[in-house]
Structure formats: C-alpha cells, structure tokens
C-alpha positions in Angstrom: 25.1 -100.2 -75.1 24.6 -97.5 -77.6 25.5 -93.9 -77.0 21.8 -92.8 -77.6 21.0 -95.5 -75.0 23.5 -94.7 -73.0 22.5 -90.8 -73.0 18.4 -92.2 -71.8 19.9 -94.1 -69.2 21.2 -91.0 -67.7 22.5 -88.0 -68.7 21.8 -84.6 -66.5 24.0 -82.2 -67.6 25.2 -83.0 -70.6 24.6 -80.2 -73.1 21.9 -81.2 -76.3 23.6 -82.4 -79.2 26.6 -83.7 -77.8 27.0 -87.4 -78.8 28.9 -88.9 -76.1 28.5 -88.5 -72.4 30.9 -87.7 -70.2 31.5 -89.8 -66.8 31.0 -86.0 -65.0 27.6 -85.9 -66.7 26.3 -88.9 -64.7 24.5 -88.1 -61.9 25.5 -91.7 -60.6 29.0 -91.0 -60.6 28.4 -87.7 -58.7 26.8 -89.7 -55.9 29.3 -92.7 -56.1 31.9 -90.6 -55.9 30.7 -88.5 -53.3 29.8 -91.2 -51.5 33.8 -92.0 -51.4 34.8 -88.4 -50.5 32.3 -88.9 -47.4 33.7 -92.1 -46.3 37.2 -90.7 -46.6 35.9 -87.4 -45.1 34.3 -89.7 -41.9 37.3 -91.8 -41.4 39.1 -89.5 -38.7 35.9 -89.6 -36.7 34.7 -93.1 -37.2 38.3 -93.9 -35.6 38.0 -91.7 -33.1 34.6 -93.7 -32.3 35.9 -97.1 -33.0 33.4 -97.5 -36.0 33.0 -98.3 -38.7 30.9 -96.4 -40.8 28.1 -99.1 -41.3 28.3 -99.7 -37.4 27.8 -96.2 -37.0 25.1 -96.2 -38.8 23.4 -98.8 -36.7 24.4 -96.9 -33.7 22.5 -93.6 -34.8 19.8 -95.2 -35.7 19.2 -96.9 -32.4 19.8 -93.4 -31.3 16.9 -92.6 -32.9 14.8 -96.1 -31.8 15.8 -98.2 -29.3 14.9 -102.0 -29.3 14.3 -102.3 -32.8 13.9 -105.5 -34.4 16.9 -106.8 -36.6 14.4 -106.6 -39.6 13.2 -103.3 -38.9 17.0 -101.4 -38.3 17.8 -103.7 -41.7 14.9 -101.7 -43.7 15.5 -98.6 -42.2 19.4 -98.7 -43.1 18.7 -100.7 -46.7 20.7 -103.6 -45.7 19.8 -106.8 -45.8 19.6 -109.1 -42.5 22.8 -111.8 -43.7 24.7 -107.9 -43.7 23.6 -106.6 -40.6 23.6 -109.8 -38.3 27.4 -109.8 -38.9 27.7 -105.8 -37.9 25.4 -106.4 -34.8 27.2 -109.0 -33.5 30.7 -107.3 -33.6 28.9 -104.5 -31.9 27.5 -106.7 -29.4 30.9 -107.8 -28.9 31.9 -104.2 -28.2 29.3 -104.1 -25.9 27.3 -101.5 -27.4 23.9 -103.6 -27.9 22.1 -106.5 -26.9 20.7 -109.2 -29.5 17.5 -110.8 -27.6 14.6 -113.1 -29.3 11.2 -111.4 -28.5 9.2 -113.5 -26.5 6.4 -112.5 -28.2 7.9 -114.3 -31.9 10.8 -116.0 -31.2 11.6 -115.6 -35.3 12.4 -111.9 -34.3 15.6 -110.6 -32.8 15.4 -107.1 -31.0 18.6 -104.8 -30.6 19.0 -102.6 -27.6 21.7 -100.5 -27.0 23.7 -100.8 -23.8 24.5 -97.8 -21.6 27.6 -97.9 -23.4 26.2 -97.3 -26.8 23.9 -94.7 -25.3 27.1 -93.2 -24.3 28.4 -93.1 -28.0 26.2 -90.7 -28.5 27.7 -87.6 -26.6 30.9 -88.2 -28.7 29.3 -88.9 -32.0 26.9 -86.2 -32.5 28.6 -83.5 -31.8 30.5 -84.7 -34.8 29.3 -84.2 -38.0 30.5 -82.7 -41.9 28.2 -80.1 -42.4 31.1 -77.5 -42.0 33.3 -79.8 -44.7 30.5 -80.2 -47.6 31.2 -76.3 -47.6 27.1 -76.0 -47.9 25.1 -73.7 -45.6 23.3 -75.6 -43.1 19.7 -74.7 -45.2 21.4 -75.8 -48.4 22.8 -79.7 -46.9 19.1 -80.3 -45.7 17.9 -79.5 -49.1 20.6 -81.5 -50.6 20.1 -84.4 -48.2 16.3 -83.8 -48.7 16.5 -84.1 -53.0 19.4 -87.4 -52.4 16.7 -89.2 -50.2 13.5 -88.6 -52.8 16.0 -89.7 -55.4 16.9 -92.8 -53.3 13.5 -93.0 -53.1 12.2 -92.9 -56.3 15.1 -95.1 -57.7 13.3 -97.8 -55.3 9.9 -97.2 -56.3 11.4 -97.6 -60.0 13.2 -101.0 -59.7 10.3 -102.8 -57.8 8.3 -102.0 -60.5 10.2 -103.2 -63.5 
C-alpha cells in the first residue's frame, strides 16, 4: 500500500504534510493496544474470579439478562456461536450456567445462570478499572460512550462494502 493510501486508511493525528504515518498516529493501534493493557490490567481479577476474560464477559452479560438464547448472548458479545458454545460449556462445567433447548424451537439453546453464577456477581462488580484508566468517572463513560459508536459505525461500514 502506498503512503497516501495508507494515510486515507487512517491517520488521526498525524500532523498535515507529513508523508509517513507513524504506528502512534493510528487510532487502531491505540485501541489494539489498549485493548492489551486492559487484559493485562484484568488479569489479577479475572483470577481472583476463576475467569477468563471472555467467560467474564458472558457472565456480566447474563448479569444483565438471564436466559438468553446462545444466539442472542453471541450478538450481544460479537462472537460468533462455534466461539461461544466452547466458553458456555466450560462455564457450564464450572457450574455457573445451564445450556437447555427451548421447548418452544428446539434449534435454540437458552443459558441460565445457576445460583452460583448469580453469586459471581457480588465478587465481580465491585471490581472494576475505572480508578486504573486514571480517567474521571464522567470522562470513562464518555470514552466508553465514543469506543462503542466507533465500534459501531466500523460495523455499519463493513456490511455495507
């Protein structure tokens, strides 16, 4: 690729004029590599939890909904289902959730957390890295707020191309 394609790709803080971009002036790279500082950042609570982080992520969000089907918790975390089956049944195993069909469509699977995932959640709220970003709690909503319409948008873009 070009460097004058490679600037219209992305380029977001690069100054005008400059000829090459930098791997700091990627906003990509910002969020990959944040995205590593978090996971590194979660690791001390994830063990204390016995998670993982994507198993965490399942847990919170039947936290949020219980009895969701395996589609639905898929869409809502952006994983596909030959990821999450995998993740739902070691958390089964944990005995954390249930994996049922619904006898309404047998093609559907619906997850239900146990009383000992419910549980989970007294430990793993109260747990959290606002205090580590080193943002004010107004300015990590706003942050979170901007990375999810990104996310967002970056969807919208690629189904449409």
């Amino acid at each position: 690729m070009s460097s004058s394609k490679s600037k219209r790709v992305e380029q977001s803080s690069a100054q005008d004029g400059q000829e090459d971009p930098k791997l700091s002036d990627f906003l990509c790279f910002s969020i990959y590599s944040a995205n590593l500082a978090y996971g590194r950042a979660y690791k001390p609570i994830l063990e204390k939890l016995g998670l993982t982080y994507t198993q965490y992520i399942a847990i919170v969000a039947l936290w949020e909904q219980d009895e969701q089907t395996v589609s639905g918790l898929g869409d809502k975390l952006f994983l596909e289902s030959n990821t999450l089956t995998p993740i739902l049944k070691k958390l089964e195993a944990m005995g954390y959730l249930t994996r049922k069909r619904d006898p309404g469509d047998e093609r559907q699977v619906v997850v239900s957390l146990t009383p000992e995932g419910r549980r989970l959640r007294e430990k793993g709220l109260s747990m959290n890295l606002v205090k580590a970003s080193g943002l004010a709690p107004d300015e990590f909503r706003t942050m979170q707020q901007g990375v999810a319409k990104l996310r967002d948008n970056l969807i919208k873009a690629a189904r449409e191309s």
